[in-house]
C-alpha positions as CSV (number, residue, x, y, z in Angstrom):
1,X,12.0,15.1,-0.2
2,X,12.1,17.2,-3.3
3,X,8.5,18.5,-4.6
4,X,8.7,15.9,-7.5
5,X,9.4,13.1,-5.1
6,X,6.5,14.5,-2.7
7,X,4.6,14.9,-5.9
8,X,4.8,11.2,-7.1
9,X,4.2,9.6,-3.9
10,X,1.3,11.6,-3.2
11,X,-0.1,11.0,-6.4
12,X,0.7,7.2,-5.8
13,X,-1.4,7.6,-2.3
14,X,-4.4,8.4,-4.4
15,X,-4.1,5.3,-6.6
16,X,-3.5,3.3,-4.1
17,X,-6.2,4.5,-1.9
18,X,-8.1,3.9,-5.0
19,X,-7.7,0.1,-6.1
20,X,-7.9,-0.8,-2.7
21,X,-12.1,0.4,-2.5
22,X,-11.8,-1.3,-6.5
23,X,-10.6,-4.9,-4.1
24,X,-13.5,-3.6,-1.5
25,X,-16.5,-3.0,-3.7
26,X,-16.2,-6.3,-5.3
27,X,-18.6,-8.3,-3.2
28,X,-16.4,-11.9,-3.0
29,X,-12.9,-10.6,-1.8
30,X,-11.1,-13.6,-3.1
31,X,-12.5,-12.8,-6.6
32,X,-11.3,-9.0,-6.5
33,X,-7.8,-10.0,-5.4
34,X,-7.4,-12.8,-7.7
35,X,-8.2,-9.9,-10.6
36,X,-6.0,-7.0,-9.4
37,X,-2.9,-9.7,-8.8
38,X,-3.4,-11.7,-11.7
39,X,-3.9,-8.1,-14.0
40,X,-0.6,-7.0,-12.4
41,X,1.3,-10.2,-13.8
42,X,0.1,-9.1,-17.1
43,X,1.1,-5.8,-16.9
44,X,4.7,-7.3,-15.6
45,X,4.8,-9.5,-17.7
46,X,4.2,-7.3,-20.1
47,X,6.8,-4.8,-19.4
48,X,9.8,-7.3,-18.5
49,X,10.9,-7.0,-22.5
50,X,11.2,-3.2,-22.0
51,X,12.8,-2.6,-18.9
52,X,16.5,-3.8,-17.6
53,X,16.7,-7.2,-15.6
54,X,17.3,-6.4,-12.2
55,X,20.7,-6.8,-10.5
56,X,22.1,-9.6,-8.5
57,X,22.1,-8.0,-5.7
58,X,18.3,-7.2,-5.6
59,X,17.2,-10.6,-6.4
60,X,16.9,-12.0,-2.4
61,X,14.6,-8.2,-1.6
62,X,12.5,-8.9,-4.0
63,X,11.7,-12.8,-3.9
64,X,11.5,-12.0,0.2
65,X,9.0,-9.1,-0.7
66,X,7.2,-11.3,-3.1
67,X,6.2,-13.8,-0.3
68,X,5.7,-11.0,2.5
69,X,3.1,-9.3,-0.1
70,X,1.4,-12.9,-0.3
71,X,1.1,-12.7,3.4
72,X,-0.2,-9.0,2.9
73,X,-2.8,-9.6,0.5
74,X,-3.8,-12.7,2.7
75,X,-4.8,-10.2,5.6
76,X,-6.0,-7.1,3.5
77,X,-9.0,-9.4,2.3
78,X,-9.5,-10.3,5.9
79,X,-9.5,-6.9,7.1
80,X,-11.9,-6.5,4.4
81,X,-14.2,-9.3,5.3
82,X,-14.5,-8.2,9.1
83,X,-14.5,-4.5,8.9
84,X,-15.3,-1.4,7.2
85,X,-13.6,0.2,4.6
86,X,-13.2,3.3,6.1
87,X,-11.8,1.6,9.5
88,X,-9.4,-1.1,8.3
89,X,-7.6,0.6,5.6
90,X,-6.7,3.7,8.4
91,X,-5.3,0.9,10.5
92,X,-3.5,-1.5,8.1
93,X,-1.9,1.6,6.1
94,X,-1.5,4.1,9.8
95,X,0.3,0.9,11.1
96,X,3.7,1.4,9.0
97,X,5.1,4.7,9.0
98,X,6.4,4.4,12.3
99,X,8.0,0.8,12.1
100,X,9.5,2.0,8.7
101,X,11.5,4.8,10.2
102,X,12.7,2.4,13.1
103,X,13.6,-0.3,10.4
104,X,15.2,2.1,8.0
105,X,17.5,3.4,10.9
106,X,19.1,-0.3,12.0
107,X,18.3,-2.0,8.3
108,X,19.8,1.1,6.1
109,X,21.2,3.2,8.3
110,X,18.7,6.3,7.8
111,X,18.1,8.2,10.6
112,X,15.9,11.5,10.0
113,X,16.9,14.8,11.2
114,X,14.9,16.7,13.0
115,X,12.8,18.4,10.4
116,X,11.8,15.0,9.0
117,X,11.7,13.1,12.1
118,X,8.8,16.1,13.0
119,X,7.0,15.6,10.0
120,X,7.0,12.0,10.5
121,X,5.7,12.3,13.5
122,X,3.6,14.8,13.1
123,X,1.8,13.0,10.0
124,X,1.7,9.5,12.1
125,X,-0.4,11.5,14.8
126,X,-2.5,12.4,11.8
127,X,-3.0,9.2,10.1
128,X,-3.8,7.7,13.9
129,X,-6.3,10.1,14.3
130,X,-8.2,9.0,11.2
131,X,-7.9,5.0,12.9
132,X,-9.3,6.1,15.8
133,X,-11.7,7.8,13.9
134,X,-13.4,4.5,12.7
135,X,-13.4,3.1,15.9
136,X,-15.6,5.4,17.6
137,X,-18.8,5.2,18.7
138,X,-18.7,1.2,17.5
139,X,-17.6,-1.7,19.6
140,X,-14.3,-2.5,19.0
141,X,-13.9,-6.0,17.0
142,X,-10.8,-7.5,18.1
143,X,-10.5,-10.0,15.2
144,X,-11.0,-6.6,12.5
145,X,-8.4,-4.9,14.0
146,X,-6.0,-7.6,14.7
147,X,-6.0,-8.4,11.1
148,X,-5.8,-4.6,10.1
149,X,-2.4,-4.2,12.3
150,X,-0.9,-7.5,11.2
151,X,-1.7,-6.2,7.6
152,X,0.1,-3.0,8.8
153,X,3.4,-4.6,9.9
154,X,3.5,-6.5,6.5
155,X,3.3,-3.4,4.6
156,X,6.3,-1.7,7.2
157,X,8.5,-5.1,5.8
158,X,7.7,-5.2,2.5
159,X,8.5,-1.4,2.1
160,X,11.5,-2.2,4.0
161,X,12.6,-4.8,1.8
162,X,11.8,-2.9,-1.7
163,X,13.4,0.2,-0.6
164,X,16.5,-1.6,-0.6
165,X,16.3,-3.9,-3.2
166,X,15.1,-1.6,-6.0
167,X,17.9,0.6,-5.1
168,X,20.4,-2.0,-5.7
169,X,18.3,-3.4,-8.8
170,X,19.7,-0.6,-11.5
171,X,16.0,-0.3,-12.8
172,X,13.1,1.0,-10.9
173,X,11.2,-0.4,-14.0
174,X,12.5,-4.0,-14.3
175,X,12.4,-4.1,-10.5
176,X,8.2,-3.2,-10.2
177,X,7.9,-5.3,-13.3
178,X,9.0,-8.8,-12.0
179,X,8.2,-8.1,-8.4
180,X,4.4,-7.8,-9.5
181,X,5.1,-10.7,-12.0
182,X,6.5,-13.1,-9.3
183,X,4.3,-12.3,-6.0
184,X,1.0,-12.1,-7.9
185,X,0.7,-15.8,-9.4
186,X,-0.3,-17.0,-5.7
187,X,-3.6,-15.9,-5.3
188,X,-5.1,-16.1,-8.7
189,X,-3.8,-20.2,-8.3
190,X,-5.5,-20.2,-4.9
191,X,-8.3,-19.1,-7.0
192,X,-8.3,-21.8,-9.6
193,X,-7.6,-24.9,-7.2
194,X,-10.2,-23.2,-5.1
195,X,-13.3,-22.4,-8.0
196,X,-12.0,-25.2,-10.3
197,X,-14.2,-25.4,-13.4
198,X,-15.9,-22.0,-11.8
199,X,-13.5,-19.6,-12.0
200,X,-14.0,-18.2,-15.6
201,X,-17.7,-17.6,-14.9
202,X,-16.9,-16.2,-11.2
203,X,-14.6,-13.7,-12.5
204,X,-16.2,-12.6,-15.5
205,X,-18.6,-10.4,-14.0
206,X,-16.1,-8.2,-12.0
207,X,-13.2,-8.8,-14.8
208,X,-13.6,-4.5,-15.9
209,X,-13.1,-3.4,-12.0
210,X,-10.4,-5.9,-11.6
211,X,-8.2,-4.9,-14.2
212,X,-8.8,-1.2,-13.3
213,X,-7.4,-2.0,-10.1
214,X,-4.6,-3.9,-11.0
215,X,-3.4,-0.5,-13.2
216,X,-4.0,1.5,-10.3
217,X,-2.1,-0.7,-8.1
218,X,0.4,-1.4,-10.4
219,X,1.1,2.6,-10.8
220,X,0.9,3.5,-7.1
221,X,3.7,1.1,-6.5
222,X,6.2,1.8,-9.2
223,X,6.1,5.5,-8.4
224,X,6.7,4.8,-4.5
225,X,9.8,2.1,-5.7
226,X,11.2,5.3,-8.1
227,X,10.5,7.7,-4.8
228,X,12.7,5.2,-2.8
229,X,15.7,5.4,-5.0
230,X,15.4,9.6,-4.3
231,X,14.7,9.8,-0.9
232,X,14.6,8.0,2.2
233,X,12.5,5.6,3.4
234,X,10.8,7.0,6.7
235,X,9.6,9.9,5.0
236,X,7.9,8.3,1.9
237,X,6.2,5.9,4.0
238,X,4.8,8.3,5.7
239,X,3.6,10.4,2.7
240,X,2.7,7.7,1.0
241,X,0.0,6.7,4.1
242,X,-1.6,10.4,2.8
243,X,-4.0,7.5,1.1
244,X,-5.7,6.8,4.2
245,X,-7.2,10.5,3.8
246,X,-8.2,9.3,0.5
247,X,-9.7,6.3,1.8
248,X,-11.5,8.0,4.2
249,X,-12.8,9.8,1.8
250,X,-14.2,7.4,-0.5
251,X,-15.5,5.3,2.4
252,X,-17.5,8.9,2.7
253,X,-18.4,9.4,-0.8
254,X,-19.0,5.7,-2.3
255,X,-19.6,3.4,1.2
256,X,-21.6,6.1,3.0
257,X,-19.6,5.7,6.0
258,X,-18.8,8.9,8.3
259,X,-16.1,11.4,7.4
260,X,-16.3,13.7,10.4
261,X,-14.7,16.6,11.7
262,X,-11.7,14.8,13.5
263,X,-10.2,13.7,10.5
264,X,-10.3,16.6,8.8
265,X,-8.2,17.6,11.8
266,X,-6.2,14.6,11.1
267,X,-5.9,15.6,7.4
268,X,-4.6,19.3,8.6
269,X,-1.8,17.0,10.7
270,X,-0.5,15.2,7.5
271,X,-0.5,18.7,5.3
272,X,1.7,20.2,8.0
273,X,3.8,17.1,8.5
274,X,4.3,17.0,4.6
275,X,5.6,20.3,4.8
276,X,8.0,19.9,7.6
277,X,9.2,16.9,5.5
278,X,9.5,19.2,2.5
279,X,11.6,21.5,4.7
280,X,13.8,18.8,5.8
281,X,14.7,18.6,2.0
């Protein structure tokens, strides 16, 4: 974990964090994701003349990462239906660090030492706080945070399955390019059988925010797929979940929901896990 890599993904977290209150300020959830995934096939589409063609070898990672972000984008705008911003986006993104480090050890054989297996953990009990955070003082809803952990397990296999294939694609580029051209057709033709003759006039209203979100969305991935050809995948995971202080943030600033002092305890946790990480490099 050099300080460029740490660099990128953190600045991805902050995009990300980002397009995902762009997806939750749009009032009809299907209508925001249909305009952040249907924006990043543009933008994929766009760059596929530009960049290498990806390799053999990454072609089953990426079509089985195409259908598990389906899945994924399925429960974030559930998540988003039932809950708050500022709870289900602490859970959905808090759920993966830890089940990428156990993947990455049996799938690619990356076992952290002990400086980054602290600063792993040390982050996770950080980005847990911030969950636990949302929950309190409210009554849990089961069906909100069901959704937010399934959401969380398809985000720990999909970074699973890009890790590997955009290191055996030759082009971190051509690899973000047609993954975002491929896995983002589904819901903005879910969209169209669904609105029919509607779906220009739907849209239209909430086309500017969409296509900010698809950049944004489109630029926190491609520098977490170029950070997973540097470094390994437990600790960008982890980093990269630095978003959920972001998030927390914004559901502050922009939803009005409450910040509070634990997770600026929380946020202390991930500062001092990222630097035990940075040590491990």
């Amino acid at each position: 974990m050099t300080p460029l890599v740490t660099a990128a993904v953190l600045l991805a977290a902050v995009t990300h964090a980002s397009w995902n209150a762009v997806a939750h300020k749009i009032p009809d959830k299907l209508v925001g994701f249909t305009l952040i995934t249907g924006g990043g096939v543009l933008i994929g589409l766009a760059l596929i003349p530009f960049a290498a063609f990806p390799a053999a070898e990454a072609w089953p990672y990426l079509l089985a990462s195409a259908l598990v972000h389906i899945v994924y984008f399925a429960l974030l705008m559930k998540s988003f239906r039932l809950g708050d911003f500022g709870q289900a986006y602490p859970i959905a993104r808090g759920t993966a660090p830890l089940v990428v480090a156990v993947a990455a050890a049996f799938v690619a054989h990356e076992v952290p030492d002990g400086w980054a297996a602290a600063g792993i953990a040390v982050s996770c009990a950080g980005l847990t706080g911030v969950a636990l955070w949302g929950l309190r003082g409210n009554p849990p809803d089961w069906a909100a945070i069901g959704a937010a952990l399934a959401t969380g397990l398809s985000i720990a296999a999909y970074t699973v399955l890009d890790g590997l294939g955009v290191r055996a694609s030759g082009s971190s580029l051509g690899y973000i390019a047609w993954l975002m051209a491929v896995q983002g057709l589904a819901v903005p033709a879910y969209a169209g059988w669904r609105l029919r003759r509607e779906t220009v006039t739907v849209l239209r209203p909430f086309a500017g925010a969409g296509l900010l979100g698809a950049a944004l969305s489109f630029a926190a991935y491609a520098l977490v797929l170029w950070a997973q050809t540097k470094a390994e995948l437990a600790p960008i995971a982890a980093l990269r979940e630095s978003s959920i202080i972001v998030g927390a943030a914004i559901g502050a600033v922009f939803f009005k929901e409450r910040f509070g002092a634990p997770r600026i305890v929380a946020a202390g946790l991930l500062v001092i896990g990222i630097g035990l990480m940075l040590q491990a490099g």
